[in-house]
N, CA, C and O atoms as a CHARMM CRD file, in Angstrom:
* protein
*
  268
    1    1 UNK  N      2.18500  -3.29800  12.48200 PROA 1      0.00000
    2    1 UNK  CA     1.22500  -3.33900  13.56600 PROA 1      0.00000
    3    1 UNK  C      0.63400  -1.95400  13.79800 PROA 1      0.00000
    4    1 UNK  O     -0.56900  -1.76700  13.97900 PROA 1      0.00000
    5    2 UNK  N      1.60500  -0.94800  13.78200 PROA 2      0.00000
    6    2 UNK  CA     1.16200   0.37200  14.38400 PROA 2      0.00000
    7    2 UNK  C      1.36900   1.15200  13.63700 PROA 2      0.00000
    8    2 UNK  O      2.10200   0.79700  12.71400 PROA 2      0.00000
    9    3 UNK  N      0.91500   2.42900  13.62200 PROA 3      0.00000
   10    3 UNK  CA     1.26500   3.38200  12.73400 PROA 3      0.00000
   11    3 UNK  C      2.46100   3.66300  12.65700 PROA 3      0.00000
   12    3 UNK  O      3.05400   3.67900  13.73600 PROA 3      0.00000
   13    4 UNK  N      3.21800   3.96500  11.48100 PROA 4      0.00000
   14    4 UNK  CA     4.59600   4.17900  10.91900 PROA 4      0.00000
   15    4 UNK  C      4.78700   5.79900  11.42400 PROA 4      0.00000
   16    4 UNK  O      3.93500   6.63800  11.13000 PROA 4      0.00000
   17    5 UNK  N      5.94700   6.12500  12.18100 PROA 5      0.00000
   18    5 UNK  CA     6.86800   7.15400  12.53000 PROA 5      0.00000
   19    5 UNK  C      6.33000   8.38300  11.86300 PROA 5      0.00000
   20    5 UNK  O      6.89200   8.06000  10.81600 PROA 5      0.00000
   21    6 UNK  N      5.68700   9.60400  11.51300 PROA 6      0.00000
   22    6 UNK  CA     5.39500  10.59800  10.98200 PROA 6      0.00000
   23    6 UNK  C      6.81200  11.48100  11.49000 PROA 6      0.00000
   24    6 UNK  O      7.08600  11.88300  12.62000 PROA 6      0.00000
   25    7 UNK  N      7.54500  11.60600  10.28700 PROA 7      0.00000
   26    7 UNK  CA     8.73200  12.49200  10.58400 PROA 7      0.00000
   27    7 UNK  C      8.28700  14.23400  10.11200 PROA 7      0.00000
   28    7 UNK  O      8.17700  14.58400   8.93700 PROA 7      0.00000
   29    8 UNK  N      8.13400  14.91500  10.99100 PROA 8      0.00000
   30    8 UNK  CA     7.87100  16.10300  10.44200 PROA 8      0.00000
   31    8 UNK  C      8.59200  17.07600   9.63500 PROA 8      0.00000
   32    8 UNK  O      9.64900  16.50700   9.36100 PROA 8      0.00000
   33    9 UNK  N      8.59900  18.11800   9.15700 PROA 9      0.00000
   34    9 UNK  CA     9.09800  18.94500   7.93500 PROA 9      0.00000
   35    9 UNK  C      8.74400  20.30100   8.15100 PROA 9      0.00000
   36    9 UNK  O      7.65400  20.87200   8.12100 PROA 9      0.00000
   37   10 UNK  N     10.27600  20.82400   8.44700 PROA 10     0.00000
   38   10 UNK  CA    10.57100  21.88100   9.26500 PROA 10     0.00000
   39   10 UNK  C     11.11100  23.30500   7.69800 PROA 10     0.00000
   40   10 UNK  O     11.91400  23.20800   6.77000 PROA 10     0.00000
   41   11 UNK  N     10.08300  24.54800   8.18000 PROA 11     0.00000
   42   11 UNK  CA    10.12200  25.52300   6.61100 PROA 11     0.00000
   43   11 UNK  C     10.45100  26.56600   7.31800 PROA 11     0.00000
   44   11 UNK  O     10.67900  26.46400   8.52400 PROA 11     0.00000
   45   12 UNK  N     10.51100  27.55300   6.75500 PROA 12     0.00000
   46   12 UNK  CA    10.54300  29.03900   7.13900 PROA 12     0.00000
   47   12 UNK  C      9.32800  29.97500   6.35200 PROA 12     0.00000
   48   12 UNK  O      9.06500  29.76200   5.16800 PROA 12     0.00000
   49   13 UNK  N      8.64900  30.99200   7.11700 PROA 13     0.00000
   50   13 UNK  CA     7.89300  31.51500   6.30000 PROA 13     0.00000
   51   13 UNK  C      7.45800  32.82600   6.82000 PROA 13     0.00000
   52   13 UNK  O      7.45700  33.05200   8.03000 PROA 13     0.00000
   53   14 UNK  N      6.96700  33.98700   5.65100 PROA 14     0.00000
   54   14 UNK  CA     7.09200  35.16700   6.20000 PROA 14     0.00000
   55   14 UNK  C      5.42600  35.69200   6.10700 PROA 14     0.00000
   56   14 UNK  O      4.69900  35.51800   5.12800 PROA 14     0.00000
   57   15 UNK  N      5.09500  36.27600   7.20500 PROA 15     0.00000
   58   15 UNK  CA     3.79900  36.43300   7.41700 PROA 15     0.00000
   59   15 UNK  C      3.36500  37.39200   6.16600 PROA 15     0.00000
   60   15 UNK  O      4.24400  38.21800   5.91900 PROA 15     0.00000
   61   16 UNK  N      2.53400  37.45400   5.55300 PROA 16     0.00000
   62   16 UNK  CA     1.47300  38.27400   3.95500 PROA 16     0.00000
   63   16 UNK  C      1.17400  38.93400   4.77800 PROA 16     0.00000
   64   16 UNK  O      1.09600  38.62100   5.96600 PROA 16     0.00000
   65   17 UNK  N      0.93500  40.04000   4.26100 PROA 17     0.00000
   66   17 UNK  CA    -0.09000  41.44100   4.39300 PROA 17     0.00000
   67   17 UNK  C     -1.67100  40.81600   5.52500 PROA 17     0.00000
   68   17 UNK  O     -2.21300  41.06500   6.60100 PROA 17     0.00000
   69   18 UNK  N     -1.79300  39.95100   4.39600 PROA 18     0.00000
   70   18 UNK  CA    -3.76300  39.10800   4.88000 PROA 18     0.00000
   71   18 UNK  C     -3.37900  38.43900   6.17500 PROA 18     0.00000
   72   18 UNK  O     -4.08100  37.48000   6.49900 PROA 18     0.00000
   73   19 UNK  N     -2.22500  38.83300   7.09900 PROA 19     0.00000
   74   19 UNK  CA    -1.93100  38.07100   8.29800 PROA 19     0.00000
   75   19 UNK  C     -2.44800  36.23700   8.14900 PROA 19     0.00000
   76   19 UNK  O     -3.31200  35.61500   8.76700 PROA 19     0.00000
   77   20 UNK  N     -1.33900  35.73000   6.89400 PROA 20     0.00000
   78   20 UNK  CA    -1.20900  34.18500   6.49500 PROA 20     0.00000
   79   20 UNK  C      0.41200  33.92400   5.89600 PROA 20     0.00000
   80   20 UNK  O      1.25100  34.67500   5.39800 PROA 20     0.00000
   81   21 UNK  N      0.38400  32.72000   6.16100 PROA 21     0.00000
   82   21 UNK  CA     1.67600  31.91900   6.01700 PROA 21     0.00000
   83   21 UNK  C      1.01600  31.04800   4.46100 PROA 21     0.00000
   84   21 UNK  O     -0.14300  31.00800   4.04700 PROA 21     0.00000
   85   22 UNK  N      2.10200  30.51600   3.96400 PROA 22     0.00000
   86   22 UNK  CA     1.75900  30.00000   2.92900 PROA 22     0.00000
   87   22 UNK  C      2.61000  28.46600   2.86200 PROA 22     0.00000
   88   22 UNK  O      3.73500  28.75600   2.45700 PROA 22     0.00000
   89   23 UNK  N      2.55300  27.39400   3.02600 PROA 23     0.00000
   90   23 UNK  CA     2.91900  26.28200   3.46000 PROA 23     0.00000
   91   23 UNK  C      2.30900  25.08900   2.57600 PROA 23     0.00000
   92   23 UNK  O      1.11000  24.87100   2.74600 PROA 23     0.00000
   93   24 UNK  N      2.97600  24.32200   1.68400 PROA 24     0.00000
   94   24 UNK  CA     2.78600  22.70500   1.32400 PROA 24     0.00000
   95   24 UNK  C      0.99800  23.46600   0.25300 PROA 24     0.00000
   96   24 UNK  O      0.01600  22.72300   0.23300 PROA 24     0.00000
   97   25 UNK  N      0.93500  24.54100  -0.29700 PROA 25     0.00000
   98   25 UNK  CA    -0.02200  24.13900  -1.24100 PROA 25     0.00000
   99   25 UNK  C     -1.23300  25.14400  -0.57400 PROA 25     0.00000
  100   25 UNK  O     -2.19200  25.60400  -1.19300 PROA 25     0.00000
  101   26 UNK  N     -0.95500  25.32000   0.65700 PROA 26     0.00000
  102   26 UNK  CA    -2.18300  25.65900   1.49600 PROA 26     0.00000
  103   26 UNK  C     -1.79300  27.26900   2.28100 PROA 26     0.00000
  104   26 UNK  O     -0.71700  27.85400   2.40800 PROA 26     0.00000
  105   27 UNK  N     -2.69300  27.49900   2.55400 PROA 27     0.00000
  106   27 UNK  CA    -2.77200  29.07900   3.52400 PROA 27     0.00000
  107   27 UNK  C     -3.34800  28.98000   4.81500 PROA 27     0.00000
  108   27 UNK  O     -4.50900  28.59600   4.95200 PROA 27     0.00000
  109   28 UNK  N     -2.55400  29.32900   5.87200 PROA 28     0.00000
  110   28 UNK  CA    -2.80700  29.22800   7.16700 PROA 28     0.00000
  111   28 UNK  C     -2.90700  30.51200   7.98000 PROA 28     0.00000
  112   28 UNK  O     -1.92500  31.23400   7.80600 PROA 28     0.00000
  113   29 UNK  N     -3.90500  31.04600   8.89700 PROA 29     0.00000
  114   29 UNK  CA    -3.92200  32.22600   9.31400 PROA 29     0.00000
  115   29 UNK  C     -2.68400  32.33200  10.52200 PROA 29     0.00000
  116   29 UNK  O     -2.07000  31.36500  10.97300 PROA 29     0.00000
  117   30 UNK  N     -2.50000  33.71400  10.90000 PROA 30     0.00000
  118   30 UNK  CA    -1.66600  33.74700  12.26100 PROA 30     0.00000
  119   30 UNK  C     -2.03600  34.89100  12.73600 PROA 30     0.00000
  120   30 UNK  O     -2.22200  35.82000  11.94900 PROA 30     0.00000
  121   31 UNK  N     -2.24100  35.08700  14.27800 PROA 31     0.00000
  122   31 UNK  CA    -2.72900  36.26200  14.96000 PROA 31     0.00000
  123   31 UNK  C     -2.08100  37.75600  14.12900 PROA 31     0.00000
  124   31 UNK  O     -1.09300  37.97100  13.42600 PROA 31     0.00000
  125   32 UNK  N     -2.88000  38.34100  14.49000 PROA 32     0.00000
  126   32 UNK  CA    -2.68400  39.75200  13.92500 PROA 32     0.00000
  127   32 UNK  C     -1.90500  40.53600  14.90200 PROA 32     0.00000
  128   32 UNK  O     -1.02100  41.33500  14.59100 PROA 32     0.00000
  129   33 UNK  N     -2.38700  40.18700  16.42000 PROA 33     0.00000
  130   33 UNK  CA    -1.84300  41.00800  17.50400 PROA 33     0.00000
  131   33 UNK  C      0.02900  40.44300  17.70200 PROA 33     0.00000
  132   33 UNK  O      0.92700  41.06600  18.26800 PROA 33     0.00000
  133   34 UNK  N      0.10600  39.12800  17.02900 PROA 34     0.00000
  134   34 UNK  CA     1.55600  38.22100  17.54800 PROA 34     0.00000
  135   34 UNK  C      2.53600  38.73100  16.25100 PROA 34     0.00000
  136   34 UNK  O      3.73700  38.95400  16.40100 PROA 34     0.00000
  137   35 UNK  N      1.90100  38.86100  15.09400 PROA 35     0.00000
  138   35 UNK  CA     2.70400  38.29900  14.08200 PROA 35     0.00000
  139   35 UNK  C      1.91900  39.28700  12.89000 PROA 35     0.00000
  140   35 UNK  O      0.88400  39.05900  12.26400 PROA 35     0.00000
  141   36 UNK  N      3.06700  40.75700  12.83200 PROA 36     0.00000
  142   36 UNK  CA     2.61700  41.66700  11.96700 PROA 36     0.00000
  143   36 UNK  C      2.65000  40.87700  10.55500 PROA 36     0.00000
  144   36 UNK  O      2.53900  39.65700  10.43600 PROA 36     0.00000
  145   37 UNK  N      2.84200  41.91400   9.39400 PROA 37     0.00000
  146   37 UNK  CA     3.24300  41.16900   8.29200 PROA 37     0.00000
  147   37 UNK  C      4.45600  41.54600   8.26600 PROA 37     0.00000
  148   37 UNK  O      4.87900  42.60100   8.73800 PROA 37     0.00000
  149   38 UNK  N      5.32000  40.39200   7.50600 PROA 38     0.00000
  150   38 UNK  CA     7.24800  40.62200   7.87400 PROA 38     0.00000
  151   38 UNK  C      7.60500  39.76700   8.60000 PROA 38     0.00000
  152   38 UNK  O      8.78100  39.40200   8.61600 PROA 38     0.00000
  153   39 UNK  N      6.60700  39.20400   9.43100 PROA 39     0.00000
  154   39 UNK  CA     6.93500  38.53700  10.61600 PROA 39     0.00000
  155   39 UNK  C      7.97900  37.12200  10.05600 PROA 39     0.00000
  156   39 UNK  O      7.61000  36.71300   8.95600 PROA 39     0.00000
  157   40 UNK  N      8.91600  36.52800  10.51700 PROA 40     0.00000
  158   40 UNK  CA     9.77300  35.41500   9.96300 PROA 40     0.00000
  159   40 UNK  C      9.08400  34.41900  10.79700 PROA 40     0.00000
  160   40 UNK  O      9.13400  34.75300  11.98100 PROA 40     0.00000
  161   41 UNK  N      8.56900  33.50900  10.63400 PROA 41     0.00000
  162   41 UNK  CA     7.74700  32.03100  11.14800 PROA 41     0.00000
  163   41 UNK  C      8.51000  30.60900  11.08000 PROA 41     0.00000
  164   41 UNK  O      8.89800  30.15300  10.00400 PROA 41     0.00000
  165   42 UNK  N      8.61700  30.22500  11.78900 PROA 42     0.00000
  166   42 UNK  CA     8.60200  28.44600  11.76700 PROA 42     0.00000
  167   42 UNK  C      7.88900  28.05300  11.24400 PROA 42     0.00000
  168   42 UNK  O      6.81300  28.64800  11.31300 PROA 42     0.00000
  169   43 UNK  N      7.94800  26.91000  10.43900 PROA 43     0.00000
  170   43 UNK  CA     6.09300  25.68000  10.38100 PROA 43     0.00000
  171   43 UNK  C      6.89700  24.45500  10.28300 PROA 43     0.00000
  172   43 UNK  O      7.84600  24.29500   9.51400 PROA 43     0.00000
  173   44 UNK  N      6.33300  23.40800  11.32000 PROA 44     0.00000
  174   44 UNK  CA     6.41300  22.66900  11.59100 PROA 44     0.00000
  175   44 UNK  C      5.07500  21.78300  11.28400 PROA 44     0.00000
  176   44 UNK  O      4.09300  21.85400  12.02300 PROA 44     0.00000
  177   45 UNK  N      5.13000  20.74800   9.86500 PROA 45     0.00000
  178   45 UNK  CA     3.97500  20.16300   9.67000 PROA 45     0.00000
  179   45 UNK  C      4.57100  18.96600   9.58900 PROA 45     0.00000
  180   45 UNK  O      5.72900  18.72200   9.24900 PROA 45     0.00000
  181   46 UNK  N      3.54200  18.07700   9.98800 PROA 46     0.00000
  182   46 UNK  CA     3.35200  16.33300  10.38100 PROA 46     0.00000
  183   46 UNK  C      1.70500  16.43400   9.47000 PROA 46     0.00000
  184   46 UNK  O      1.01800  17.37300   9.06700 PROA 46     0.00000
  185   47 UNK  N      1.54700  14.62000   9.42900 PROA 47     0.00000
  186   47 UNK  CA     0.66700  14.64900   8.41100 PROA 47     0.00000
  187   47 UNK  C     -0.82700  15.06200   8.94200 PROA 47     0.00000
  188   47 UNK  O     -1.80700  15.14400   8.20100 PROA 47     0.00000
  189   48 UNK  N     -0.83300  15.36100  10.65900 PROA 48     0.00000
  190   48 UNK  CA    -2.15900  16.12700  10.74000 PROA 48     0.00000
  191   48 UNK  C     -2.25900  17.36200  11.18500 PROA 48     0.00000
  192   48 UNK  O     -3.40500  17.81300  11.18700 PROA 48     0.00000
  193   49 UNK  N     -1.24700  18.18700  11.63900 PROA 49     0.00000
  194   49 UNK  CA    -1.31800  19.09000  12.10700 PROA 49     0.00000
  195   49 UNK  C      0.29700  20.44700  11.15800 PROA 49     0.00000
  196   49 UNK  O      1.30500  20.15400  10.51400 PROA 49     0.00000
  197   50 UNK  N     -0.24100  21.68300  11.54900 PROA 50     0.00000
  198   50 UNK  CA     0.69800  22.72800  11.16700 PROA 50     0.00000
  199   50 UNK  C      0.68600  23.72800  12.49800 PROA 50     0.00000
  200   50 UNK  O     -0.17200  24.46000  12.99100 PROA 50     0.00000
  201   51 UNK  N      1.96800  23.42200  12.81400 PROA 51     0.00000
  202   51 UNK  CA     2.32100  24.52400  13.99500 PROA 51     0.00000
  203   51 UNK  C      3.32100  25.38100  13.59400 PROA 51     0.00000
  204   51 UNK  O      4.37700  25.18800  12.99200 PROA 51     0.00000
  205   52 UNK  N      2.67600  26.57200  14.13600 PROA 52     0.00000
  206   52 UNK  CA     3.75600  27.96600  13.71900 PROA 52     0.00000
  207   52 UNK  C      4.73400  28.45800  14.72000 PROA 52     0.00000
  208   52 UNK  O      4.24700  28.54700  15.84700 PROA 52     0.00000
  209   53 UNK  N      5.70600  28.72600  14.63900 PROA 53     0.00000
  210   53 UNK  CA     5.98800  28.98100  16.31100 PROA 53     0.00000
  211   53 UNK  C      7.46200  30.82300  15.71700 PROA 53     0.00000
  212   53 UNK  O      8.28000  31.08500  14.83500 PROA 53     0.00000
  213   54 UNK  N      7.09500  31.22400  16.48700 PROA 54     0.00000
  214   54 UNK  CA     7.56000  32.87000  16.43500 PROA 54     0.00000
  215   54 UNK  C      9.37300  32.93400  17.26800 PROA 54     0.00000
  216   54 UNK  O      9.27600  33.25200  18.45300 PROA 54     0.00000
  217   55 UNK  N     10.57900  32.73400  16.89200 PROA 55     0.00000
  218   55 UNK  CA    11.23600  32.83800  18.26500 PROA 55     0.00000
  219   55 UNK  C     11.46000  31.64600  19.10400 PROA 55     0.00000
  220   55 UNK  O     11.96200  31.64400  20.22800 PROA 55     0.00000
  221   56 UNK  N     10.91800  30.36700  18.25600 PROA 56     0.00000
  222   56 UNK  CA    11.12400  29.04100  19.12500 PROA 56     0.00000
  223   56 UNK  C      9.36000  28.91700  20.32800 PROA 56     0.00000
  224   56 UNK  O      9.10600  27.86000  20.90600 PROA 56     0.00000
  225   57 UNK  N      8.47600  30.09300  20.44700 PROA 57     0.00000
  226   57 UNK  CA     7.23300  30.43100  21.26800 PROA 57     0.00000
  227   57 UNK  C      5.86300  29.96000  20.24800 PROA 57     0.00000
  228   57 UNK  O      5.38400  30.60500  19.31600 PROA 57     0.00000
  229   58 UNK  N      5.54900  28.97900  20.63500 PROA 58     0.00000
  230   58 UNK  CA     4.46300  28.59300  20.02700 PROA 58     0.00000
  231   58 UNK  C      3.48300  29.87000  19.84100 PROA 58     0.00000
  232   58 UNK  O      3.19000  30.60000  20.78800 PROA 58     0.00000
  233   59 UNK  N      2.81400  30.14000  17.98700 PROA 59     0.00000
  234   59 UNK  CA     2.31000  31.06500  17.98000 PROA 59     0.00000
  235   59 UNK  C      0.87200  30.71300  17.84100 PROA 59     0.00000
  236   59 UNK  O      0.01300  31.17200  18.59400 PROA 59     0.00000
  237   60 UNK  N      0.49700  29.47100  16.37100 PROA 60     0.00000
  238   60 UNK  CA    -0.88200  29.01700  16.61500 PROA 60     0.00000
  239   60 UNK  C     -0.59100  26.91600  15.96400 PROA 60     0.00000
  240   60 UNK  O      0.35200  26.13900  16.11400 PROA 60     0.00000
  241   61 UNK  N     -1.26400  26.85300  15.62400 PROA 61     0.00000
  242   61 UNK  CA    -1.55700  25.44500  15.24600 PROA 61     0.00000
  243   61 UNK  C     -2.81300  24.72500  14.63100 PROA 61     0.00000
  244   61 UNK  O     -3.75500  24.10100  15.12000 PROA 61     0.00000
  245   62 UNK  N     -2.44500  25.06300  13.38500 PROA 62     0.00000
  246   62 UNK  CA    -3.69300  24.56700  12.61200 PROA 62     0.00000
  247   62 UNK  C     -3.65500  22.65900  11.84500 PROA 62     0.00000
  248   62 UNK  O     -2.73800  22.02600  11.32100 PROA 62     0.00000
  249   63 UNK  N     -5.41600  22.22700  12.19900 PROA 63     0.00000
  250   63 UNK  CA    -5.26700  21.41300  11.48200 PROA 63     0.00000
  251   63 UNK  C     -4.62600  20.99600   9.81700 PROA 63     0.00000
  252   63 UNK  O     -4.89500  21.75900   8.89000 PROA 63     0.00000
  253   64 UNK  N     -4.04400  20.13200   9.64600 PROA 64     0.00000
  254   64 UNK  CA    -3.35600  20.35900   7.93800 PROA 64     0.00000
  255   64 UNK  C     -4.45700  20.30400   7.14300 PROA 64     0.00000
  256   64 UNK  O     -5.48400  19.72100   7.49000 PROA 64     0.00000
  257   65 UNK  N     -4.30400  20.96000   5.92700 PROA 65     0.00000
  258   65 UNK  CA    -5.31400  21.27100   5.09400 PROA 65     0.00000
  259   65 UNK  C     -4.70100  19.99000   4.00100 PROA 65     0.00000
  260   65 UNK  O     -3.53400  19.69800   3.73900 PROA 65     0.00000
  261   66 UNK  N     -5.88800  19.43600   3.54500 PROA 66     0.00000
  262   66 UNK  CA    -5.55100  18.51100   2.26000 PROA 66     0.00000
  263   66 UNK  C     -4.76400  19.24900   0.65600 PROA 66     0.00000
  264   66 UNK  O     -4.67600  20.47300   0.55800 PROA 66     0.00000
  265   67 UNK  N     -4.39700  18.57600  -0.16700 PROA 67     0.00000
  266   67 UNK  CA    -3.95500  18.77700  -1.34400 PROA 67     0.00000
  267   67 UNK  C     -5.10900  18.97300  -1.97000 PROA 67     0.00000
  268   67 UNK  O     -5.12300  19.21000  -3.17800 PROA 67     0.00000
């Protein structure tokens, strides 16, 4: 009837030089002022969205990028 359960998929990732995470194929930006490079990241992706979060503190949240 309804859409099926989207279980999300929980990574670790370390912020690049180009202030980006690198996740499932794709490159995602993250503030420059939050998250030097070095920075250790969460990503938390479901099949439409990628959230980063710093410390358990939501940092940004990007739409998911296709394959």
């Amino acid at each position: 009837a309804g859409e099926p359960y989207d279980v999300p998929d929980w990574h670790k990732a370390t912020v690049h030089r180009d202030y980006h995470i690198y996740y499932r194929y794709a490159l995602y930006s993250v503030p420059c002022n939050l998250c030097p490079p070095g920075t250790k990241l969460e990503v938390r992706g479901d099949r439409k969205l990628v959230t980063l979060y710093h410390q358990g503190k939501l940092v940004k949240t990007h739409p998911r990028q296709s394959k």
